[in-house]
C-alpha positions in Angstrom: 118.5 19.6 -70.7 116.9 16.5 -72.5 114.9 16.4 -75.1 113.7 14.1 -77.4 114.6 15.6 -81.0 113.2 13.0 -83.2 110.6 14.7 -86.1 107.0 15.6 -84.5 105.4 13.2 -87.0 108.3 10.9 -87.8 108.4 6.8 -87.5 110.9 6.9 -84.1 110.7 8.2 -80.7 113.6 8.9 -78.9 112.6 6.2 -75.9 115.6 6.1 -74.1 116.1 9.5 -73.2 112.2 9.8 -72.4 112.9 7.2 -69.8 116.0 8.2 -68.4 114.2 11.9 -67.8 111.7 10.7 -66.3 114.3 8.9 -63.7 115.6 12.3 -63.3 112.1 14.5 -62.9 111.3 11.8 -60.8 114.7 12.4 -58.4 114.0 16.3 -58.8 110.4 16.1 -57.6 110.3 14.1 -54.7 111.5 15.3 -51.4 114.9 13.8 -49.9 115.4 13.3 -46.3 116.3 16.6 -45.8 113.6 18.5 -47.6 114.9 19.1 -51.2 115.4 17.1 -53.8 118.4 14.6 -53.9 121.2 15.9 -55.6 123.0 13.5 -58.1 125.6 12.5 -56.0 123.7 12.1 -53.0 121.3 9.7 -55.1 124.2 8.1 -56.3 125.7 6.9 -52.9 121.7 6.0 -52.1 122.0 3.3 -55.1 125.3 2.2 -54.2 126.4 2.8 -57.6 129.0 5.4 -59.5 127.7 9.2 -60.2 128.7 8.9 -63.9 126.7 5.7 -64.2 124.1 7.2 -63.0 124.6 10.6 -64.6 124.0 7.8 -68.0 120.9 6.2 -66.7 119.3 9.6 -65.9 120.5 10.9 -69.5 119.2 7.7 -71.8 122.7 6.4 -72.3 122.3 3.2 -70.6 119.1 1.5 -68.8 119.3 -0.6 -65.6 116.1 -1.9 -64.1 117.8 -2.7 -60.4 118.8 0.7 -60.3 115.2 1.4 -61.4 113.6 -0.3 -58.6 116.5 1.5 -56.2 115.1 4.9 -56.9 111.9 3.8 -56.2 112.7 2.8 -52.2 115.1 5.8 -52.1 112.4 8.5 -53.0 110.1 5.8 -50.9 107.7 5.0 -54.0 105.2 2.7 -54.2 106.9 -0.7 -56.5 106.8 -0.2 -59.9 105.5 3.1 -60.0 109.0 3.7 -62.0 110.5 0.6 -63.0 106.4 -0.7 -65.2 106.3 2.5 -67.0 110.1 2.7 -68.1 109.4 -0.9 -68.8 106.4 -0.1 -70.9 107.4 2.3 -72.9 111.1 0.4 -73.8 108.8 -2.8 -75.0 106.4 -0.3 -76.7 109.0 0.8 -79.2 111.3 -2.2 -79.7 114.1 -0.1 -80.8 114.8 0.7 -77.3 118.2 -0.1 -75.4 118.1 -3.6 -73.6 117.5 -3.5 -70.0 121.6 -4.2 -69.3 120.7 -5.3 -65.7 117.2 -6.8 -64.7 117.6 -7.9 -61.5 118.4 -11.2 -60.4 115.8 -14.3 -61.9 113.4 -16.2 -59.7 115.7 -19.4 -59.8 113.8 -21.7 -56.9 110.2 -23.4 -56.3 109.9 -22.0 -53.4 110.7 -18.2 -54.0 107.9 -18.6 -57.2 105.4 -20.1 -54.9 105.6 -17.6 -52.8 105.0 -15.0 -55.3 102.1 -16.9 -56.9 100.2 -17.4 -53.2 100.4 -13.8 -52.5 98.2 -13.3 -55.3 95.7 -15.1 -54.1 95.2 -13.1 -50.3 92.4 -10.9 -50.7 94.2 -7.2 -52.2 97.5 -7.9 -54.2 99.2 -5.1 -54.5 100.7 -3.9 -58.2 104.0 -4.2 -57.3 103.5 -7.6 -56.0 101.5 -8.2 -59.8 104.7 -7.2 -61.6 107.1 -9.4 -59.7 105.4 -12.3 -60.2 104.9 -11.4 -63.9 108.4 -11.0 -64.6 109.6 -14.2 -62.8 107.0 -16.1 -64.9 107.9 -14.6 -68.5 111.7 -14.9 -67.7 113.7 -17.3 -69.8 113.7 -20.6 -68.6 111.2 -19.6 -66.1 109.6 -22.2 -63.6 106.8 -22.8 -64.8 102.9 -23.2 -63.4 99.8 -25.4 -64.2 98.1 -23.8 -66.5 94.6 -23.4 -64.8 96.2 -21.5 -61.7 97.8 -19.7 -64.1 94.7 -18.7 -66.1 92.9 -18.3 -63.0 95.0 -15.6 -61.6 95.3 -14.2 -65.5 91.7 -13.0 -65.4 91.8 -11.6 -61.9 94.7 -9.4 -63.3 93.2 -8.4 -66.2 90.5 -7.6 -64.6 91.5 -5.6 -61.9 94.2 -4.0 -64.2 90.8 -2.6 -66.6 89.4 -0.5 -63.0 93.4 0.6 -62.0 94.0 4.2 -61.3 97.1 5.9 -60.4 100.8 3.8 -59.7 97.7 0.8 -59.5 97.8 0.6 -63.5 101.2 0.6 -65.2 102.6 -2.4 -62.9 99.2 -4.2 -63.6 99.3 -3.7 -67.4 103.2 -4.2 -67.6 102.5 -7.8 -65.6 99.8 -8.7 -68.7 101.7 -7.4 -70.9 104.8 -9.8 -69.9 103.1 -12.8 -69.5 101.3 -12.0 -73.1 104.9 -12.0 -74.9 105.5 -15.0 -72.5 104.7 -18.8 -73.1 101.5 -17.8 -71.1 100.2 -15.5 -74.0 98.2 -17.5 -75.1 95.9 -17.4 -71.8 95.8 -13.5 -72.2 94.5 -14.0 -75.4 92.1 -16.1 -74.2 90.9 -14.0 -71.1 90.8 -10.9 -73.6 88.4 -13.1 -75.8 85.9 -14.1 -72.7 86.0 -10.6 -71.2 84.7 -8.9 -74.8 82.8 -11.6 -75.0 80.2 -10.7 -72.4 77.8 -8.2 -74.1 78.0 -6.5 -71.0 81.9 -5.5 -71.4 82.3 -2.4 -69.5 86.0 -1.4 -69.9 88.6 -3.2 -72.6 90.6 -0.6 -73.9 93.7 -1.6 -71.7 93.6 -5.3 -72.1 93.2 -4.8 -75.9 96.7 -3.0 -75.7 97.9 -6.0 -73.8 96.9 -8.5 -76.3 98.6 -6.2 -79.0 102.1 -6.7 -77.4 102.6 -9.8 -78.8 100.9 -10.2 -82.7 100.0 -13.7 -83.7 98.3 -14.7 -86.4 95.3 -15.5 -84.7 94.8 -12.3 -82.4 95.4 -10.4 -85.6 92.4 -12.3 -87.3 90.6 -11.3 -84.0 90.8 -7.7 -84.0 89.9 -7.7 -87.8 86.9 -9.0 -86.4 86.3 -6.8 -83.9 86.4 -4.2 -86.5 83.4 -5.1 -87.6 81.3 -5.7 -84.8 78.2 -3.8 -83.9 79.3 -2.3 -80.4 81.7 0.8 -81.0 83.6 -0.3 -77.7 84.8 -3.3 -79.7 85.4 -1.7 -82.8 87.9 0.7 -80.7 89.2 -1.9 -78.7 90.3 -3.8 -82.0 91.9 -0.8 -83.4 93.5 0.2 -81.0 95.1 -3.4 -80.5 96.5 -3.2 -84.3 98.1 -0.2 -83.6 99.9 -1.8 -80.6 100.7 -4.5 -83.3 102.1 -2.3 -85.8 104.8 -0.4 -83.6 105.9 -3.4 -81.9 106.4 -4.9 -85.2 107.6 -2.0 -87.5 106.5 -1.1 -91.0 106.3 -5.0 -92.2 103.5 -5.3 -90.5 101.2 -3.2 -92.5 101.7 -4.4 -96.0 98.9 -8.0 -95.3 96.5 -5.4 -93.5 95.9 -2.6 -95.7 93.5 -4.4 -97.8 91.6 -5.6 -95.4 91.5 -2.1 -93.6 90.3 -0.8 -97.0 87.3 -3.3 -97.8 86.2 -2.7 -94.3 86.5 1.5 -94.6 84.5 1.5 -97.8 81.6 -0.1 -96.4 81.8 1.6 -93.3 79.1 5.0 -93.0 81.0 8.0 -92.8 80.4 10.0 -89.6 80.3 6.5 -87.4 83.4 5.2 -84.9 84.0 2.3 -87.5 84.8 5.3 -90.5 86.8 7.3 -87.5 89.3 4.2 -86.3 89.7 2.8 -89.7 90.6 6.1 -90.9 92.8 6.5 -88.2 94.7 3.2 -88.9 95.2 3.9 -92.5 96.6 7.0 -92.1 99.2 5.1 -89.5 100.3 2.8 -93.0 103.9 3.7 -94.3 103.2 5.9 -97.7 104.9 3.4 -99.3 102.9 0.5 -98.3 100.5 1.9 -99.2 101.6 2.7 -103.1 102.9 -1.1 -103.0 99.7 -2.3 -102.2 97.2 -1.1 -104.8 94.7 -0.2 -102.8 92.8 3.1 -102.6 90.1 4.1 -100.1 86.9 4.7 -102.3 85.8 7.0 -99.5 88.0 9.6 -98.3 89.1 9.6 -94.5 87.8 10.8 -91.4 89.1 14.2 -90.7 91.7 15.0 -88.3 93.3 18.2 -87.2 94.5 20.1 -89.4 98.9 20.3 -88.5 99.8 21.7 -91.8 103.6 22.3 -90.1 105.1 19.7 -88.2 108.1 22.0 -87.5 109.4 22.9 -84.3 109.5 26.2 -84.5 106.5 29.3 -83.9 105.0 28.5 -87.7 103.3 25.2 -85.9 101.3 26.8 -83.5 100.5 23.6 -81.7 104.0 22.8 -81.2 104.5 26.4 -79.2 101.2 26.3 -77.1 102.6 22.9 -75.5 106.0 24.8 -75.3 104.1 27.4 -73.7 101.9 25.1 -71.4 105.4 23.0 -70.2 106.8 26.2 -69.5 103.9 27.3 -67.1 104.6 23.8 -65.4 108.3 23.5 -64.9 108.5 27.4 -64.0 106.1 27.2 -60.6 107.6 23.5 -60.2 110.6 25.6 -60.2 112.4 23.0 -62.4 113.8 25.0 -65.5 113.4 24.9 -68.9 112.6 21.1 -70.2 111.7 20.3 -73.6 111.0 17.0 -73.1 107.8 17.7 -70.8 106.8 20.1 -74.4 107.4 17.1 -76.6 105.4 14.4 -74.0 102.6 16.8 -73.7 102.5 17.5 -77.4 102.5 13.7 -77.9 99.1 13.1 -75.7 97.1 16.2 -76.8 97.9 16.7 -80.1 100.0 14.1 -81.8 98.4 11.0 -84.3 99.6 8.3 -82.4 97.7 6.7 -79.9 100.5 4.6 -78.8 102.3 6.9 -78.3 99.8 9.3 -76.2 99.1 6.2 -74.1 103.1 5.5 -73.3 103.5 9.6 -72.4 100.6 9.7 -70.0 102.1 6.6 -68.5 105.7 7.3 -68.5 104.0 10.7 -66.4 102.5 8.5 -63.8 106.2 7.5 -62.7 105.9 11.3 -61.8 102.9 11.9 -60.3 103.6 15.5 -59.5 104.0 16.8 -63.0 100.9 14.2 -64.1 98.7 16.2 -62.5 100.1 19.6 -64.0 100.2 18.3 -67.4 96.5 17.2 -66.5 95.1 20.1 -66.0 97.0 21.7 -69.1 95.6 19.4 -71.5 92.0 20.4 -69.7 92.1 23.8 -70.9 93.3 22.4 -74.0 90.1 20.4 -73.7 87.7 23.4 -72.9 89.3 26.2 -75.1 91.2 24.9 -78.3 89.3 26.5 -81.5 89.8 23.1 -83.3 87.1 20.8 -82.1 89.2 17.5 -83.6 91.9 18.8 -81.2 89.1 19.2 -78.8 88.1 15.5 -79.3 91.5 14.0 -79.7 92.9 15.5 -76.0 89.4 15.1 -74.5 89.8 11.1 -75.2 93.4 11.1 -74.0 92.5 13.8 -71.0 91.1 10.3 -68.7 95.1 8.8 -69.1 96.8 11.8 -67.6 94.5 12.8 -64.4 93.2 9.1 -63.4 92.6 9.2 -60.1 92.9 13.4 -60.0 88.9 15.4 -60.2 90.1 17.6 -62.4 88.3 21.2 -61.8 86.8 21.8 -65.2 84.5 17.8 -64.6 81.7 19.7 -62.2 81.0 22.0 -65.1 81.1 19.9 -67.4 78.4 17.7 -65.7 76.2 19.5 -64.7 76.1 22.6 -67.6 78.4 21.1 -70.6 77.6 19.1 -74.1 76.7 15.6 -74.2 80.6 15.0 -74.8 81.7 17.3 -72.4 78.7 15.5 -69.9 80.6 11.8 -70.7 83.8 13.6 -70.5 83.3 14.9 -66.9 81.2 11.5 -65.3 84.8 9.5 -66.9 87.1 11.9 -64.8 84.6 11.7 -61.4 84.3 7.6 -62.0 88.2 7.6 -62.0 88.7 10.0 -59.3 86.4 8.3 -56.6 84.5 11.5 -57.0 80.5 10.4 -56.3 77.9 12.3 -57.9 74.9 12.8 -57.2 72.3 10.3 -58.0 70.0 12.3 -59.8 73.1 14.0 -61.9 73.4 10.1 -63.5 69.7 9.1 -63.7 69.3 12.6 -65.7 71.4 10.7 -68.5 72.5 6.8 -68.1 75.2 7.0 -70.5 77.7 4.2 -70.7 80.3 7.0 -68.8 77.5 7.8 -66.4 77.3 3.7 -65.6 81.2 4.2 -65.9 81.4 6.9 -63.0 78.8 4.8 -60.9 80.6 1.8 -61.3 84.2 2.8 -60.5 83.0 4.7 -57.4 80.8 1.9 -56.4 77.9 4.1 -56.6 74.7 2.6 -54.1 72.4 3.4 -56.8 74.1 -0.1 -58.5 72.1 -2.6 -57.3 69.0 -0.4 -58.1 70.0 -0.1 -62.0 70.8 -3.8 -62.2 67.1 -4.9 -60.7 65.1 -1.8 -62.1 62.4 -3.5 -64.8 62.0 -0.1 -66.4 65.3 0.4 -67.8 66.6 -0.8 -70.6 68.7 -3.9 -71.1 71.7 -1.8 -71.9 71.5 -0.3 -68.3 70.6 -2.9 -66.6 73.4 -5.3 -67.5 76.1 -2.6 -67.2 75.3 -2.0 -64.3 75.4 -5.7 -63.1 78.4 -5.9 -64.9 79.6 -3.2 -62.4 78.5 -4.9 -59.4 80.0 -7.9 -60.4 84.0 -6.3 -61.1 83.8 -4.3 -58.3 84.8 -0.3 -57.9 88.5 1.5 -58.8 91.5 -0.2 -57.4 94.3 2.0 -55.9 96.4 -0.8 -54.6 
């Protein structure tokens, strides 16, 4: 069995084993040719490669991206549904093994042209996004004018923001390459016109992007945004530090915590600017913190309360998501597996929201136990007693079902709180799932403009021109009608 052992709250994940067991669930879950899944040594003669080296890529102890993308056309999965979120996840946390075998670099004119003029037919697929990506952020790469390149920039970014399902983490792994590649700069550009527009619908994603790679200037950028008057921006900015900080390590924090502090003391308490600065002080090393001087005049935001951040029954928490993996893996028939504890753990419960973000996504490479752990951290949603642990997994719920209609969404529509109302349109935008005209109009919420606009609602163009609503609507939903619905490609 693998697990990852490192402390609940400590400053390390173990990546490498997360990634290798997700090779592994991801052999164990999809059907071979004859029915079951592929034994080790039948996968190994598959890949053309050794059953002990594989028996180390599926246990952490070495990483190989070729024999990555080989899994993926053994168990006949869509590109890069495996080989972005391993990818992800190992650049996320830059203590992570090297990737010892890539795959062989786009080396002539021709083979990059070809990559860059099938991004311009009418539907790119993801896969053909993160191939082009890689050849353009690899050392020595050939290079492109910088206006194509900024051109097709955007349309990534902006089809990455409406992705759902194997759609997103080869989309955001592709901006997230060419951001730590001599075409960052253009990311960070494309992220600044898209929050630009007043109208910004979705941003979350691309803010993560532009945190790959910390620069001086996008750092004085998402200081900024911390003090803008839209929450979405205020969010976006935060959570684009945080990216910043565990790429970086702890030597990041010690030039930011003052000013994270003047901005928390003049934010209200009770508002999202109190909540996210709150959140990224408490993600300062205790030590930086003493060395800095600094003290919050105002005390935090509160969180949930985790007063044991043991593994063992005293930190209830810990054993529900025990519990809850154990429901999964037994009618997936798949035997005990910690890990799946520890990942669901990380996304419903844990502080980091780098780390929820890289579990839910690392899942996606198995799309099977996604959905299970999707509709665990719903209950989690609808029944925990803590209603910070309510808020925390109801945020993070969106990143694990995607393009799923989880059950619980219809009753929270139509019969739940304001939250839970939000909560439910989010998951129906993502899935495709349409609702009903009058079910939106009763409340045009930024999610209900959210589920009209990712489904491609017909009531769109009727928001957009409608002289009665306010500005707010009205230029989301143009906004809407000018990105275009969910992509699935």
């Amino acid at each position: 069995m693998l697990d990852d052992e490192t402390d609940l709250n400590g400053p390390r994940v173990d990546v490498d084993r997360r990634v290798g067991w997700v090779l592994r669930m991801a052999r164990m879950t999809t059907p071979g040719p004859a029915g079951g899944p592929l034994r080790l040594e039948a996968m190994a003669e598959a890949v053309g490669v050794s059953t002990t080296r594989l028996h180390r890529v599926e246990t952490g102890a070495t990483r190989s991206g070729q024999v990555t993308d080989a899994y993926e056309r053994v168990l006949a999965m869509p590109e890069g549904s495996l080989r972005a979120p391993v990818d992800v996840a190992c650049r996320t946390f830059p203590y992570a093994q090297p990737d010892r075998d890539p795959g062989q670099p786009v080396t002539s004119t021709q083979e990059m042209s070809a990559l860059t003029e099938a991004l311009q037919g009418p539907e790119p697929a993801a896969g053909q996004w993160l191939r082009w990506a890689r050849a353009l952020a690899q050392p020595g790469a050939i290079g492109l004018p910088e206006r194509l390149a900024r051109d097709l920039v955007r349309r990534l970014a902006d089809e990455m923001s409406r992705s759902v399902g194997h759609a997103y983490p080869a989309r955001y792994e592709a901006l997230a390459l060419l951001r730590c590649s001599a075409y960052g700069h253009l990311v960070l550009e494309v992220a600044q016109e898209v929050v630009g527009d007043p109208h910004v619908q979705v941003m979350y994603d691309l803010m993560s992007a532009v945190g790959e790679r910390p620069t001086p200037e996008a750092l004085a950028w998402c200081l900024e945004l911390l003090d803008a008057g839209r929450d979405r921006l205020v969010i976006g900015g935060a959570l684009a530090i945080e990216a910043m900080a565990e790429v970086t390590g702890q030597g990041f924090w010690a030039p930011v915590v003052a000013p994270l502090v003047d901005r928390l003391d003049a934010a209200e308490e009770g508002t999202t600017r109190h909540d996210w600065l709150s959140h990224l002080l408490r993600l300062v090393p205790r030590p930086v913190v003493a060395g800095s001087g600094r003290r919050p005049v105002h005390p935090l935001a509160p969180v949930p309360a985790i007063p044991d951040w043991s593994r063992t029954r005293v930190n209830q928490h810990w054993s529900e998501c025990q519990e809850r993996a154990w429901t999964i893996t037994e009618e997936l028939r798949l035997g005990p597996q910690p890990m799946l504890a520890r990942l669901l753990f990380d996304i419903a419960i844990g502080p980091y929201e780098s780390r929820a973000a890289t579990s839910h996504i690392l899942l996606r490479g198995v799309p099977v136990l996604a959905a299970e752990v999707g509709t665990q951290v719903g209950e989690i949603v609808d029944g925990h007693p803590d209603p910070l642990v309510r808020e925390r997994a109801g945020r993070r719920l969106i990143g694990t079902m995607d393009h799923r209609y989880h059950p619980l969404a219809t009753r929270w529509i139509a019969a739940g709180s304001a939250e839970e109302r939000d909560r439910g349109l989010r998951l129906a935008g993502s899935a495709g799932h349409l609702v009903p005209e009058e079910e939106l109009r009763a409340g045009l919420t930024e999610a209900a403009l959210y589920a009209a606009g990712l489904t491609g609602h017909p009531c769109l163009p009727a928001l957009a021109a409608d002289p009665t609503l306010t500005e707010r609507v009205r230029g989301a939903a143009a906004w809407w009608l000018r990105a275009g619905p969910r992509v699935l490609h």
